[in-house]
N, CA, C and O atoms as CSV, one atom per row, in Angstrom:
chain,resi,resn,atom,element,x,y,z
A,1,UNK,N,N,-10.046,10.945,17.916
A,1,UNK,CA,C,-9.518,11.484,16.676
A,1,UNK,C,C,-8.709,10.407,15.973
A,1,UNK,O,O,-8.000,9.591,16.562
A,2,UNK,N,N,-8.920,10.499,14.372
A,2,UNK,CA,C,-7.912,8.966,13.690
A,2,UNK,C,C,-6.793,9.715,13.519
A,2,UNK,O,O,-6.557,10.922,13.550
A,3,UNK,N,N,-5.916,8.361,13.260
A,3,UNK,CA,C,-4.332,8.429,13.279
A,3,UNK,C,C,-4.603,9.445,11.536
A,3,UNK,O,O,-5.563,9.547,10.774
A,4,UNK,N,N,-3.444,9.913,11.542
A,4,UNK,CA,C,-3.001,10.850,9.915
A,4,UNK,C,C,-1.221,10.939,10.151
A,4,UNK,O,O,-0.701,11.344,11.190
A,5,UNK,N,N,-0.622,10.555,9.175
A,5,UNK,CA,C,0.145,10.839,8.925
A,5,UNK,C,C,0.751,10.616,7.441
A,5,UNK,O,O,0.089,9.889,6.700
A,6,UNK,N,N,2.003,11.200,6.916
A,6,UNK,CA,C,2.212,10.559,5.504
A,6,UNK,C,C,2.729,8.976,5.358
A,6,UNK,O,O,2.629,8.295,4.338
A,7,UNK,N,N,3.235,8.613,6.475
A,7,UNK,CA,C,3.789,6.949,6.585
A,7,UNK,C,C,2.737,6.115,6.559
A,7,UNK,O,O,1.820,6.398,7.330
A,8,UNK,N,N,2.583,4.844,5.653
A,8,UNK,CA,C,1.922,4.107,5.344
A,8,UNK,C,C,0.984,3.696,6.434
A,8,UNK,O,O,-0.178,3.955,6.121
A,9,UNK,N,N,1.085,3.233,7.415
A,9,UNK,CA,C,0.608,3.202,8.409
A,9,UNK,C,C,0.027,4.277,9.809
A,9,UNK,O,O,-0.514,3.922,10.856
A,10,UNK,N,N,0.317,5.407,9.422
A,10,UNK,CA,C,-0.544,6.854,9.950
A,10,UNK,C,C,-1.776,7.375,9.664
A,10,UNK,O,O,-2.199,8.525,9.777
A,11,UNK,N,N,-2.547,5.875,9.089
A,11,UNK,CA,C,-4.064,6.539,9.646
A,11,UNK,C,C,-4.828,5.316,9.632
A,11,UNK,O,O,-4.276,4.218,9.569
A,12,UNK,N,N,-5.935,5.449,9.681
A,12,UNK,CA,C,-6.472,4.488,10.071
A,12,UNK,C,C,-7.179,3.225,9.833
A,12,UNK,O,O,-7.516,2.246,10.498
A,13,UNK,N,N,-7.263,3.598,8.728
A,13,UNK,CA,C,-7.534,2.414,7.405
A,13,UNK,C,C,-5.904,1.630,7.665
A,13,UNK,O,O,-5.692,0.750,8.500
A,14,UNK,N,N,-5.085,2.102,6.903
A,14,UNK,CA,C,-4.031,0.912,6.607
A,14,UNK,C,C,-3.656,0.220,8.479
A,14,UNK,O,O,-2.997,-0.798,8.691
A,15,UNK,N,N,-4.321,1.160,9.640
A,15,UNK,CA,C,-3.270,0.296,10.900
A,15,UNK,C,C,-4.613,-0.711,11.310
A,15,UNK,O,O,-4.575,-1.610,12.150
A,16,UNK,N,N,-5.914,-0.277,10.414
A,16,UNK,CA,C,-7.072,-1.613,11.048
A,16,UNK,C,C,-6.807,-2.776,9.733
A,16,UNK,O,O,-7.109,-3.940,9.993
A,17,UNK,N,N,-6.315,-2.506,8.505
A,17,UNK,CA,C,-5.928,-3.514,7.933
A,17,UNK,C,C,-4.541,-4.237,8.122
A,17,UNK,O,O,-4.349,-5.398,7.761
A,18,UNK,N,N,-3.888,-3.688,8.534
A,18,UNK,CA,C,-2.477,-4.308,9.369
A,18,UNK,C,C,-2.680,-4.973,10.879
A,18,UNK,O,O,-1.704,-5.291,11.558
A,19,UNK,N,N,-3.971,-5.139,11.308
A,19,UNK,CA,C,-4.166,-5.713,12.119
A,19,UNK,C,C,-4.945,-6.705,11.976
A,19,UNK,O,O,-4.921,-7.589,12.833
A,20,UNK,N,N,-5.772,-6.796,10.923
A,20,UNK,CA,C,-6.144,-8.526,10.251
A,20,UNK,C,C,-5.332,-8.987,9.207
A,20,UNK,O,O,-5.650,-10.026,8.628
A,21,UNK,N,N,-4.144,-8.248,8.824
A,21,UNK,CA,C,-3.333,-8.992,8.039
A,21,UNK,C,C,-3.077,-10.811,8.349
A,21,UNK,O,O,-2.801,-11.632,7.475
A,22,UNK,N,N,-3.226,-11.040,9.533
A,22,UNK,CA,C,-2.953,-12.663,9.589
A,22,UNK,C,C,-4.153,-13.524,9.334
A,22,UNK,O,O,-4.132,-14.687,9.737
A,23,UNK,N,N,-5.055,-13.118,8.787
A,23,UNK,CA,C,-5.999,-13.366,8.185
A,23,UNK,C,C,-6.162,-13.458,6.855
A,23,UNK,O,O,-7.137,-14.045,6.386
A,24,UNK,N,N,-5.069,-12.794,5.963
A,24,UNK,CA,C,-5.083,-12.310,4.506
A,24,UNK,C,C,-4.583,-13.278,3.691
A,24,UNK,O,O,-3.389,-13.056,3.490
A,25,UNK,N,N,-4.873,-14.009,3.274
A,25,UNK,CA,C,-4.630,-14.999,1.786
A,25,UNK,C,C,-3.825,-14.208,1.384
A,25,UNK,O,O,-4.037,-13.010,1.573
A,26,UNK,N,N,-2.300,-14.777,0.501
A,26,UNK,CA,C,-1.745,-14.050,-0.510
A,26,UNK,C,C,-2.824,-13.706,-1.935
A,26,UNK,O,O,-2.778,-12.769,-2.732
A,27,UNK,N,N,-3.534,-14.591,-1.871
A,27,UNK,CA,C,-4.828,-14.224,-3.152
A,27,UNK,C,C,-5.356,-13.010,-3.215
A,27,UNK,O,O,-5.764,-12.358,-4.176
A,28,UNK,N,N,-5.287,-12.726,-1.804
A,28,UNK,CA,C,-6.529,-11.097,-1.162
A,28,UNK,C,C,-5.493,-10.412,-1.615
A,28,UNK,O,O,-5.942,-9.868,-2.623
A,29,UNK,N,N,-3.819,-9.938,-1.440
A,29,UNK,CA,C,-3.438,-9.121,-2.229
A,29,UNK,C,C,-3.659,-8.833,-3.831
A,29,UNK,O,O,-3.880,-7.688,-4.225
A,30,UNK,N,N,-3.599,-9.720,-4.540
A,30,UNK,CA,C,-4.184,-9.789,-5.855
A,30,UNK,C,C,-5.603,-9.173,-6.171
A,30,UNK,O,O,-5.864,-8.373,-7.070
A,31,UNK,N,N,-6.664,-9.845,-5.021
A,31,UNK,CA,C,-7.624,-8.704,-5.448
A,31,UNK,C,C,-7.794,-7.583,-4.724
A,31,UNK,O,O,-8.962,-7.235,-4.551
A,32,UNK,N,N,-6.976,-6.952,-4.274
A,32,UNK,CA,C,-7.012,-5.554,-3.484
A,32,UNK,C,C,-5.993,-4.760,-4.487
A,32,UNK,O,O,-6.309,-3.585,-4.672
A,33,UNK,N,N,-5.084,-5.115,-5.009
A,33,UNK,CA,C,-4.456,-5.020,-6.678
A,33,UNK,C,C,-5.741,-4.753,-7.620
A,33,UNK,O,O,-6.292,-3.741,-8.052
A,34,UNK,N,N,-5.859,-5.518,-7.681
A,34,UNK,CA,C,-6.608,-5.781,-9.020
A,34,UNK,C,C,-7.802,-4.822,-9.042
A,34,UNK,O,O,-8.028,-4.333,-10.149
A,35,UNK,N,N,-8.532,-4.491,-8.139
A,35,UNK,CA,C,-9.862,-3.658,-7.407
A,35,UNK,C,C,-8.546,-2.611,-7.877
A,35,UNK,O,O,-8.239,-2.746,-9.061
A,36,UNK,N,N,-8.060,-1.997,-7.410
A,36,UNK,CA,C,-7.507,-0.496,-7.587
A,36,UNK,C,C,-7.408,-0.080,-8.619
A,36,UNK,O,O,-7.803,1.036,-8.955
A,37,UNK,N,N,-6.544,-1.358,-9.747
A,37,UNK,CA,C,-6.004,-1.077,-10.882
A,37,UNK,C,C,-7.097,-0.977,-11.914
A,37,UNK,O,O,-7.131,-0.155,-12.830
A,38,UNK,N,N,-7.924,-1.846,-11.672
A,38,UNK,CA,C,-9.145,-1.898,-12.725
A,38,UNK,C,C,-10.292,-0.727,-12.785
A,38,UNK,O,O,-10.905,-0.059,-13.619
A,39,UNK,N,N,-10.190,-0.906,-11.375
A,39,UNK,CA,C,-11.541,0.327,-11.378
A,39,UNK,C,C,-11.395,1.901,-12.073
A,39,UNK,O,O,-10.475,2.664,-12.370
A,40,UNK,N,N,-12.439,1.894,-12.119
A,40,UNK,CA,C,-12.262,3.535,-13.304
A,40,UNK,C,C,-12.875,4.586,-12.185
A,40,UNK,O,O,-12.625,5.790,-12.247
A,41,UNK,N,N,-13.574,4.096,-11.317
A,41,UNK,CA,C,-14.432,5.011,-10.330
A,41,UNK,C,C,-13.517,5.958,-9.656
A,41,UNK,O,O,-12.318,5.797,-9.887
A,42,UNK,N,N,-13.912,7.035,-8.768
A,42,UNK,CA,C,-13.397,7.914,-7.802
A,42,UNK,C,C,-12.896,6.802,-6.799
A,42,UNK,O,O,-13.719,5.905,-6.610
A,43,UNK,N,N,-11.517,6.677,-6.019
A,43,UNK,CA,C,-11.080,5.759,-5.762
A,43,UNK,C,C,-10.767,6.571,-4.399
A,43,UNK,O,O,-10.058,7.549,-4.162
A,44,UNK,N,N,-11.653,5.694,-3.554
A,44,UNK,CA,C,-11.679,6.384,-1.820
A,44,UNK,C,C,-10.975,6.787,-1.429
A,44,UNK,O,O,-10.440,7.485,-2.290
A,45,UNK,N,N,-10.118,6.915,0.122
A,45,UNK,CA,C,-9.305,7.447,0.248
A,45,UNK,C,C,-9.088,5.605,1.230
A,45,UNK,O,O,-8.179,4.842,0.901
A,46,UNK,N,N,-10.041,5.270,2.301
A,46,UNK,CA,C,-9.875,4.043,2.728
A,46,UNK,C,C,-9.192,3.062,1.742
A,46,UNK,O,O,-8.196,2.379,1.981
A,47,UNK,N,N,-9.873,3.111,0.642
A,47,UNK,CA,C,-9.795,1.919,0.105
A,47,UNK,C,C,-7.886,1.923,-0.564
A,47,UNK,O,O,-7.193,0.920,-0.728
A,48,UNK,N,N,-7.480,3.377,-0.819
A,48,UNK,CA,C,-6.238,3.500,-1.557
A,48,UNK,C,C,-5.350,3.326,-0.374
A,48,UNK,O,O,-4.294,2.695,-0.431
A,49,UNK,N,N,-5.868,3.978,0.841
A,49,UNK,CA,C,-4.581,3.402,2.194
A,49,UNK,C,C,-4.463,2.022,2.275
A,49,UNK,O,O,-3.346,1.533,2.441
A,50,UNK,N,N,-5.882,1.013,2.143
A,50,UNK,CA,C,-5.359,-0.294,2.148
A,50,UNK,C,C,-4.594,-0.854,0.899
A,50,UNK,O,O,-4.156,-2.004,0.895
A,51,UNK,N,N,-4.467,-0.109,-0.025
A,51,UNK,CA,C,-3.700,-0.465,-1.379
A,51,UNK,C,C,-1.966,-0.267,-1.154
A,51,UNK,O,O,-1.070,-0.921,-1.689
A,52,UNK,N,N,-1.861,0.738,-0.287
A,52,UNK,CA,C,-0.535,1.095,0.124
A,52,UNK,C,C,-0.459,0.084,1.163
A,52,UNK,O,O,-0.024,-1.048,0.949
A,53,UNK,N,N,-0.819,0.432,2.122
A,53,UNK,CA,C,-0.482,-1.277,2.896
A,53,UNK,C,C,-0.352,-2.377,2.606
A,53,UNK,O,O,0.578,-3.024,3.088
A,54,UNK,N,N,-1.040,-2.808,1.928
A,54,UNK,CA,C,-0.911,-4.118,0.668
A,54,UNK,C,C,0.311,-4.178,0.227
A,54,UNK,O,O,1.064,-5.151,0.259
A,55,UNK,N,N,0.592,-2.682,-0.367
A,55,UNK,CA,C,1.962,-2.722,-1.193
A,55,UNK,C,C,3.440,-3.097,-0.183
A,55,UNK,O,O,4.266,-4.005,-0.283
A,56,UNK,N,N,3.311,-1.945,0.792
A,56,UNK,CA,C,4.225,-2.612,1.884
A,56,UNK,C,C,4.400,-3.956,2.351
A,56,UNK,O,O,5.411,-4.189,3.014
A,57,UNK,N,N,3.642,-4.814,2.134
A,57,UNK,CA,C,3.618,-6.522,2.543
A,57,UNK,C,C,4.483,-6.819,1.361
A,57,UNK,O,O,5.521,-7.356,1.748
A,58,UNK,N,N,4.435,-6.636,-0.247
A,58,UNK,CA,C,5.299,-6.943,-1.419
A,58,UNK,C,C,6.107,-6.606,-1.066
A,58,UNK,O,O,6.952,-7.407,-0.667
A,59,UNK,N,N,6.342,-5.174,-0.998
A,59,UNK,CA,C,7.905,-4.475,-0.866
A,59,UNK,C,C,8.149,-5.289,-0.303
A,59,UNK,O,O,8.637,-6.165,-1.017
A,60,UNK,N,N,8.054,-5.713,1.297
A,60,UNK,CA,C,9.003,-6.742,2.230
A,60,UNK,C,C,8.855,-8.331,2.117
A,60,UNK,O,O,9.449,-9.247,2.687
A,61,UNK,N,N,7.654,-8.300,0.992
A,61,UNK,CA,C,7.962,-9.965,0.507
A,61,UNK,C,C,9.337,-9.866,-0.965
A,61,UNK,O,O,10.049,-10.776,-1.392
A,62,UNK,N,N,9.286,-8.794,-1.285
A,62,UNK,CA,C,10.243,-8.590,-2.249
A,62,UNK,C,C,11.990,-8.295,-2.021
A,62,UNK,O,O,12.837,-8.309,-2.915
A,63,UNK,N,N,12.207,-8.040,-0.600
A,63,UNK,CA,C,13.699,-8.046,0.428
A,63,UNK,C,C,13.865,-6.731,0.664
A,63,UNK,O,O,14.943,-6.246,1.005
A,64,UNK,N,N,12.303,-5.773,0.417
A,64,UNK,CA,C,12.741,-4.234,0.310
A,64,UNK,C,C,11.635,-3.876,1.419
A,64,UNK,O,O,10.689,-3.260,0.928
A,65,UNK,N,N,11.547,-4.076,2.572
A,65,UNK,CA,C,10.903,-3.877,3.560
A,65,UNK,C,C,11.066,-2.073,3.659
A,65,UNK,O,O,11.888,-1.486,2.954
A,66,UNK,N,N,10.152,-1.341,4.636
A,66,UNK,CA,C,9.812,-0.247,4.918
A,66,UNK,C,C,10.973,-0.022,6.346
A,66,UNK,O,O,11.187,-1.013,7.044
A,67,UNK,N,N,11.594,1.172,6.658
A,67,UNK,CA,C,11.921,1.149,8.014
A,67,UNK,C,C,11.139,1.361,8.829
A,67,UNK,O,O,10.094,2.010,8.883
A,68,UNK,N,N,12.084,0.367,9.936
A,68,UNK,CA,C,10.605,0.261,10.784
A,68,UNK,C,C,9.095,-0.534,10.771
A,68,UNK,O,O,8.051,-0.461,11.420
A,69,UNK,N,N,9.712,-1.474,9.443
A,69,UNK,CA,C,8.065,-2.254,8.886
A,69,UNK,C,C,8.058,-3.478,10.289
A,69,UNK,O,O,8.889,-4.208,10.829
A,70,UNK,N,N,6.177,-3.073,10.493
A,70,UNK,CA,C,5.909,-3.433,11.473
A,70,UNK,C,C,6.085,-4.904,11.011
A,70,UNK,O,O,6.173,-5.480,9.927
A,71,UNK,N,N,6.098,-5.316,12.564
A,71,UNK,CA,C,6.176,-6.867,13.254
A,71,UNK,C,C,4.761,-7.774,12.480
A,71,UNK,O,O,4.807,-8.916,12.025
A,72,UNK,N,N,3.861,-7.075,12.511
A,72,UNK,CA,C,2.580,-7.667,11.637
A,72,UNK,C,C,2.946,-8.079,10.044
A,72,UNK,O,O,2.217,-8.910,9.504
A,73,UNK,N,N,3.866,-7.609,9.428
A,73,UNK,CA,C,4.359,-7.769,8.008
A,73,UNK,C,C,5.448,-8.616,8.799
A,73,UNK,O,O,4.776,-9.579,9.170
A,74,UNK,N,N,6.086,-8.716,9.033
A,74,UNK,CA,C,7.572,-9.142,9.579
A,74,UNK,C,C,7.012,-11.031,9.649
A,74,UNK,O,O,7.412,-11.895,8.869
A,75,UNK,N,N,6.200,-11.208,10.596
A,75,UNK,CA,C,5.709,-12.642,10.921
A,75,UNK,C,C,4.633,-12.838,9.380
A,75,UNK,O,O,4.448,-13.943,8.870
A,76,UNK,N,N,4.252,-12.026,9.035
A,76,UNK,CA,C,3.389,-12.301,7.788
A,76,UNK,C,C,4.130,-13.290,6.395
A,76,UNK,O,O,3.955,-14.400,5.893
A,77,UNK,N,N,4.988,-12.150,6.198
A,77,UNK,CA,C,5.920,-12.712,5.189
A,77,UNK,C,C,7.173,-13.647,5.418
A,77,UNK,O,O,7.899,-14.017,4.494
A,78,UNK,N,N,7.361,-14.007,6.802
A,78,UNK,CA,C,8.249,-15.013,7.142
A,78,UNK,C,C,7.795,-16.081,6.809
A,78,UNK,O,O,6.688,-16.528,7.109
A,79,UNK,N,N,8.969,-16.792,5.879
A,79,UNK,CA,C,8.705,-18.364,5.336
A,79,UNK,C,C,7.627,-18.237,4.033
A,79,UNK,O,O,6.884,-19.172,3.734
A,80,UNK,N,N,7.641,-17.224,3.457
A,80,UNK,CA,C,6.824,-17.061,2.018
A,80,UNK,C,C,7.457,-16.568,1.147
A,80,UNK,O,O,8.366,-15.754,1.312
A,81,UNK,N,N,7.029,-17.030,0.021
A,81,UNK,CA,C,7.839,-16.967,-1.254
A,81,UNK,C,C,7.697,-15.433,-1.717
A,81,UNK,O,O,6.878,-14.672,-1.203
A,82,UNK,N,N,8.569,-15.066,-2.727
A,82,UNK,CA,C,9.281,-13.257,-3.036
A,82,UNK,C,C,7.314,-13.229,-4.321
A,82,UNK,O,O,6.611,-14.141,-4.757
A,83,UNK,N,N,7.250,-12.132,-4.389
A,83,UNK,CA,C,6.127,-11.943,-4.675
A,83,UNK,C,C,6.708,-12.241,-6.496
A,83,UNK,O,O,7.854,-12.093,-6.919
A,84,UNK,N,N,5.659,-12.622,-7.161
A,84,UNK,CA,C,5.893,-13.311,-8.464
A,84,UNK,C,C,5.863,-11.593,-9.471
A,84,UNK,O,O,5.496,-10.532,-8.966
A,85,UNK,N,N,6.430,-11.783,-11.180
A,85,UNK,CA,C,6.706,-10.392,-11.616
A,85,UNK,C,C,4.771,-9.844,-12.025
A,85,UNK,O,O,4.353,-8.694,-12.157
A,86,UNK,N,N,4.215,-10.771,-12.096
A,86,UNK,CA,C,2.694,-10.296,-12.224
A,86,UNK,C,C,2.312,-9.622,-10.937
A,86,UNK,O,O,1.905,-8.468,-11.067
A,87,UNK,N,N,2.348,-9.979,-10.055
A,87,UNK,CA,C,1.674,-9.409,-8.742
A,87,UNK,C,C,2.476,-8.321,-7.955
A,87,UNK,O,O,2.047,-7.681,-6.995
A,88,UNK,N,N,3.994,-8.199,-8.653
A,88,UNK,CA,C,4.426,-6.744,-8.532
A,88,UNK,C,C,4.006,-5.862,-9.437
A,88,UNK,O,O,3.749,-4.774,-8.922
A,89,UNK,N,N,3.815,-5.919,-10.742
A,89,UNK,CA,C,3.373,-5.570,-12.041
A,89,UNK,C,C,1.813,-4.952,-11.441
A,89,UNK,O,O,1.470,-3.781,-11.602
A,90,UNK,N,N,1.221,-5.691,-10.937
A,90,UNK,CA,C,-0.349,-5.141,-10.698
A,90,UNK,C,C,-0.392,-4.321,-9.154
A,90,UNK,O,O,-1.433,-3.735,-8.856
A,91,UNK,N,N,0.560,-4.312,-8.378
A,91,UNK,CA,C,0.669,-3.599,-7.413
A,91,UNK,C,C,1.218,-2.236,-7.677
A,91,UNK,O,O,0.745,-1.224,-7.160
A,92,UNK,N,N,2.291,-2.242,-8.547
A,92,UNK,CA,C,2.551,-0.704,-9.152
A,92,UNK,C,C,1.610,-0.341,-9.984
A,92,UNK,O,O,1.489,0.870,-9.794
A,93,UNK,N,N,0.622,-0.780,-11.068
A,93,UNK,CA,C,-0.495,-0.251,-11.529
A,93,UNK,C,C,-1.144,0.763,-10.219
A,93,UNK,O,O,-1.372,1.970,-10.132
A,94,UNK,N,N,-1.335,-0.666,-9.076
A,94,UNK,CA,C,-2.693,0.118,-8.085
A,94,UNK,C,C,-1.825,1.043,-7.559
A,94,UNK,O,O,-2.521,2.047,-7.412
A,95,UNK,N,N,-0.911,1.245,-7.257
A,95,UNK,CA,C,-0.118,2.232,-6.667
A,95,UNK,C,C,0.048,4.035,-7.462
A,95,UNK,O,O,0.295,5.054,-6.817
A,96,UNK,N,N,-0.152,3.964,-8.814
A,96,UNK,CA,C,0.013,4.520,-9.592
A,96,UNK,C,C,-1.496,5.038,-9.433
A,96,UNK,O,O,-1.675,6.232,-9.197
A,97,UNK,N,N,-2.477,4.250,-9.546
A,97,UNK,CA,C,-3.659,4.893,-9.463
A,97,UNK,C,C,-3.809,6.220,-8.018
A,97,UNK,O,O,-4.001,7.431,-7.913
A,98,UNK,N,N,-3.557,4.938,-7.065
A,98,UNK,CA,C,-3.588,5.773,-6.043
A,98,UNK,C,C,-2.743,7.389,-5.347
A,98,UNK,O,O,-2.971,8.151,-4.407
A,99,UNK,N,N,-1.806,7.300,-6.346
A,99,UNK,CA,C,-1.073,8.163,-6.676
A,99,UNK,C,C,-1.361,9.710,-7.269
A,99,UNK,O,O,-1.155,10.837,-6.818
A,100,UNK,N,N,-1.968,9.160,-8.569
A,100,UNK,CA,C,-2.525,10.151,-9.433
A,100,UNK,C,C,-4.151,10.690,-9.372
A,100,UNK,O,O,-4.650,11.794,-9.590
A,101,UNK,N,N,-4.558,9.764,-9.090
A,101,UNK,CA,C,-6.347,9.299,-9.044
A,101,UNK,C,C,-6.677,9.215,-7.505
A,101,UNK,O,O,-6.757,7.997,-7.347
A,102,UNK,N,N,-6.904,9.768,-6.331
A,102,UNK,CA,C,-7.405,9.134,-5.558
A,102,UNK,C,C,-7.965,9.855,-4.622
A,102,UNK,O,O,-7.078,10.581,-4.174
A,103,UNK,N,N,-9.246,10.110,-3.922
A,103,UNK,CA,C,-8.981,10.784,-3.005
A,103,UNK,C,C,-8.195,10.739,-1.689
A,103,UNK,O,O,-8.455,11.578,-0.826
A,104,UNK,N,N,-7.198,9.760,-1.471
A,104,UNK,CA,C,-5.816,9.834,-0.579
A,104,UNK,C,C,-5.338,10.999,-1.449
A,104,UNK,O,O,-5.520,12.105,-0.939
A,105,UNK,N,N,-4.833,10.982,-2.512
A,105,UNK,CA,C,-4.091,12.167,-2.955
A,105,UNK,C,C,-4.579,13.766,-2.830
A,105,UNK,O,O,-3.942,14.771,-2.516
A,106,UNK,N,N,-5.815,13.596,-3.163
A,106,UNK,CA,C,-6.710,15.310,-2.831
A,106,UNK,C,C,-6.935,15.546,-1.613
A,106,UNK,O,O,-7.201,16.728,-1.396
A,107,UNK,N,N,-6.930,14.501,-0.232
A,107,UNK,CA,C,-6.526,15.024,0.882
A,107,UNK,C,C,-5.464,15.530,1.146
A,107,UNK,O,O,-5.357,16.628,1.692
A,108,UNK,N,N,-4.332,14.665,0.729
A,108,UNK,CA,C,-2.671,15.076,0.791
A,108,UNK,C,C,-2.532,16.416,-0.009
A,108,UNK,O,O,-1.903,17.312,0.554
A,109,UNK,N,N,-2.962,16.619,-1.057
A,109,UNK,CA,C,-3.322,18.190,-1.523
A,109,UNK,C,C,-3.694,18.820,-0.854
A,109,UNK,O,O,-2.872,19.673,-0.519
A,110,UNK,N,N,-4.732,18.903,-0.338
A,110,UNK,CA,C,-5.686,19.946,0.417
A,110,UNK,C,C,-4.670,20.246,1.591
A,110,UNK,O,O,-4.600,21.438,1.890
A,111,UNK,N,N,-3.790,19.288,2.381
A,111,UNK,CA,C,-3.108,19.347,3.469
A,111,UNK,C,C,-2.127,20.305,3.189
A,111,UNK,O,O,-1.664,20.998,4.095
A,112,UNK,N,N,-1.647,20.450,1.651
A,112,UNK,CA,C,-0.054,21.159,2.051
A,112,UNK,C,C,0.314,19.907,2.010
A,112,UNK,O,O,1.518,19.980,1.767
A,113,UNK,N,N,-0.043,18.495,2.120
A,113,UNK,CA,C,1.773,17.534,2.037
A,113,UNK,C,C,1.694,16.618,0.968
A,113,UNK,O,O,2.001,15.444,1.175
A,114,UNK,N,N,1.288,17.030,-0.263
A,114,UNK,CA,C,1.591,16.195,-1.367
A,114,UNK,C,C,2.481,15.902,-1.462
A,114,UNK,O,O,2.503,14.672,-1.425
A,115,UNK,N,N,3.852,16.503,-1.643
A,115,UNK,CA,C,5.015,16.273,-2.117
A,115,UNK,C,C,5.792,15.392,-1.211
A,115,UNK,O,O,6.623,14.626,-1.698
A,116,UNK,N,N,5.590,15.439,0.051
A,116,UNK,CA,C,5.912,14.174,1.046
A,116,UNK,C,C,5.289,12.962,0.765
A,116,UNK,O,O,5.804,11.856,0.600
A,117,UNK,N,N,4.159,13.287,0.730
A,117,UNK,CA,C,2.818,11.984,0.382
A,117,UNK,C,C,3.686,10.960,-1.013
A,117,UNK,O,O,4.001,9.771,-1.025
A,118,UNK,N,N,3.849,12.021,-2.037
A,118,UNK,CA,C,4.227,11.450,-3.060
A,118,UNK,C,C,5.207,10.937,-2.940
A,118,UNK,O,O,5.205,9.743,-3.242
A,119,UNK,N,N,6.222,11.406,-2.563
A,119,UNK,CA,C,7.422,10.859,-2.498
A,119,UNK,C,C,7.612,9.653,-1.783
A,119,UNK,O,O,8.325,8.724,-2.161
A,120,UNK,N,N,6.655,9.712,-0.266
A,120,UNK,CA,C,6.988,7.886,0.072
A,120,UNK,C,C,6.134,7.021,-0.846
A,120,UNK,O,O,6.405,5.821,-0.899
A,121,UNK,N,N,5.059,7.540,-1.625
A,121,UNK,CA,C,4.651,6.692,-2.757
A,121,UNK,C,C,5.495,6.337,-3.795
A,121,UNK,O,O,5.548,5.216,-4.300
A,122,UNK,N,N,6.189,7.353,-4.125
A,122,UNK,CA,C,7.513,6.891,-5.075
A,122,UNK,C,C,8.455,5.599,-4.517
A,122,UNK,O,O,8.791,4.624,-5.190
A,123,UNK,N,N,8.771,5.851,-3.166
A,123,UNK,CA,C,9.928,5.325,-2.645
A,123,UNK,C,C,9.449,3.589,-2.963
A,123,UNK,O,O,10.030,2.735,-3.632
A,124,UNK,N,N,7.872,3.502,-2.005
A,124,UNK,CA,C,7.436,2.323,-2.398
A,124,UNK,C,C,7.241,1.642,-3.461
A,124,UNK,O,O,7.393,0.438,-3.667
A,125,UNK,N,N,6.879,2.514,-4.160
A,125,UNK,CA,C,7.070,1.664,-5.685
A,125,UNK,C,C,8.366,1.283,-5.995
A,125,UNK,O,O,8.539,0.099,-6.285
A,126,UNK,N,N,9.574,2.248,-5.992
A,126,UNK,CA,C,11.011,1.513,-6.444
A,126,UNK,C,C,11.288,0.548,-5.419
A,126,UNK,O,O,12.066,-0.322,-5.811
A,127,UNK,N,N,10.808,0.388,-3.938
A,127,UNK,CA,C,10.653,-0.857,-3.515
A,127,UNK,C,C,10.081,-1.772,-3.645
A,127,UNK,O,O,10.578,-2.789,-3.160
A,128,UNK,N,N,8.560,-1.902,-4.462
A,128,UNK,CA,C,8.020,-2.488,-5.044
A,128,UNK,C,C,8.580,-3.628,-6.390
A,128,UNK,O,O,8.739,-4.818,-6.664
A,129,UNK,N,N,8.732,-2.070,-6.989
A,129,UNK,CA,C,9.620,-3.101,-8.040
A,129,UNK,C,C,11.076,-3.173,-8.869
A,129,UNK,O,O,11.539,-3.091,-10.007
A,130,UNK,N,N,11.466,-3.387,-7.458
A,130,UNK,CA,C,12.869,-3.666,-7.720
A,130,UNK,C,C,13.322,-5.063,-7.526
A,130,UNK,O,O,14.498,-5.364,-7.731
């Protein structure tokens, strides 16, 4: 059975992309941004958990880490520069999509836990871009 939960990392998309994170170009955030924000399509539910994970690497390249943000972000963003105002700018776009637009969100509906769901989506964004 896959992981589910409302924390960024409670299912299973964002904990198999948090496990090739040391593999990830700061570039690949930009286009995993950019893929969210642009696209007009029905926007998966995989593809929006790795958009939130993504976002959690900014937040804690930005000094606003997650509690509890795993050791995989922790060694990631050690010794790298604070994320620039464009590539926070396009991470709250994709965040926003995934928010309003996504099927992550019509599962979190269907569950009964939107309003949790949303809210650590909120939280991340004012960690995002602050």
């Amino acid at each position: 059975m896959g992981a589910w939960g409302s924390g960024t990392f409670e299912n299973d998309d964002a904990a198999d992309w948090l496990a090739q994170l040391g593999t990830i170009a700061p570039d690949d955030l930009t286009k995993i941004f950019g893929q969210a924000a642009d696209d007009t399509t029905y926007f998966g539910a995989p593809a929006a958990s790795v958009v939130v994970a993504a976002a959690e690497v900014v937040a804690a390249l930005n000094g606003s880490p997650v509690k509890g943000v795993p050791p995989e972000i922790v060694k990631w963003t050690t010794n790298r520069q604070a994320p620039t105002p464009e590539l926070k700018a396009l991470a709250l776009r994709a965040l926003d999509r995934v928010r309003k637009n996504s099927e992550l969100k019509d599962l979190w509906l269907e569950a009964d836990g939107l309003n949790d769901w949303t809210a650590a989506i909120q939280d991340l964004q004012t960690r995002v871009g602050s």
